[in-house]
Residue, then its C-alpha position, 0 to 999 in steps of 0.5 A: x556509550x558514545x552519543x553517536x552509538x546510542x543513536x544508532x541503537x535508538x533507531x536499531x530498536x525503533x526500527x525493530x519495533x516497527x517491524x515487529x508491529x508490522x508483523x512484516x519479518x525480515x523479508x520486509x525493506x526497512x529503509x524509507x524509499x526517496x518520495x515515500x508519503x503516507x497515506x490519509x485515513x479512509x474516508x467516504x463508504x468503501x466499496x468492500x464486501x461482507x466476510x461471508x460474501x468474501x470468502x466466496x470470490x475467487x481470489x486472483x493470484x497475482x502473476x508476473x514480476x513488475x511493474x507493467x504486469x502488476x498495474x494490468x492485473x489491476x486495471x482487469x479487477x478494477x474494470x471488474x468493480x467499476x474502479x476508474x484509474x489509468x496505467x499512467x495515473x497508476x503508474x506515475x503514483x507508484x514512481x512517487x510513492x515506492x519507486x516501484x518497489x512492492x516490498x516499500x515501507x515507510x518507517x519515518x512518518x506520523x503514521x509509522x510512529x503511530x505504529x500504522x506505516x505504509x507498505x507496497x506500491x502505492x503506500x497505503x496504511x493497514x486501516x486504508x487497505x483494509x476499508x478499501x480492499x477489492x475482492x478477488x485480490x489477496x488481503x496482503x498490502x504488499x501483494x501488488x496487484x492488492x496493493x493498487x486495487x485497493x489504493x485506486x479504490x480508496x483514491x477513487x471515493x477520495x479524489x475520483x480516481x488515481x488519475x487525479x491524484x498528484x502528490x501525497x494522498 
């Protein structure tokens, strides 16, 4: 097979396996987004509640189909929980991170090879989201409205808040 073919088959399967780990199925974009960067491992006490209190918040179903919707849905759970970001501290690190794209997933960087990509709007890792995840929105990184909150939560410990958050994070 000529070097060039097994090349392409080398990141075939890669690429198959990353999928495969991020348990993420076709629907998923496989292809990096321009500016895509991971997302640093949680550090700081995250502010997410215990499984059993969990279960009992109402979980909001995210509503609408951009952008402008999804960082409002956020913004209402984030005042909820006395997480601090603006719309445009949201917005412009969304443009960086997926381009707006919620369905983003970077498949090149350290945290992919580690097997942990990241994933939605503002490209967070699984552990990240998962620490930082705010109650009442859904427990799907790619879920929009989720992928923010839990982002801002997580900048928030970290950095004070998404607003001062300027590159990748």
């Amino acid at each position: 097979m000529p070097a060039r073919r097994q090349d392409r088959a080398s990141k075939a399967a890669r690429l198959t396996r990353a999928l495969a780990l991020a348990g993420s199925g076709a629907a998923v974009l496989a292809l990096p987004v321009m500016g895509a960067t991971s997302a640093s491992a949680a550090t700081g006490t995250p502010a997410t509640a215990t499984a059993a209190s969990a279960a009992t918040v109402k979980t909001l179903t995210t509503r609408g189909t951009n952008l402008d919707s999804w960082i409002r849905q956020s913004l209402e759970v984030m005042a909820q929980h006395g997480i601090p970001g603006t719309y445009d501290g949201i917005y412009r690190n969304v443009m960086r991170e997926s381009s707006g794209n919620p369905k983003a997933i970077n498949l090149w960087d350290s945290n992919a090879r580690k097997g942990i990509p990241s994933k939605g709007l503002l490209q967070i890792i699984d552990p990240t989201f998962a620490a930082y995840h705010v109650p009442g929105t859904a427990f799907d990184p790619y879920d929009p409205v989720a992928n923010i909150t839990a982002a801002c939560n997580y900048a928030a410990h970290r950095y004070g808040s998404i607003d001062n958050v300027n590159s990748a994070y």
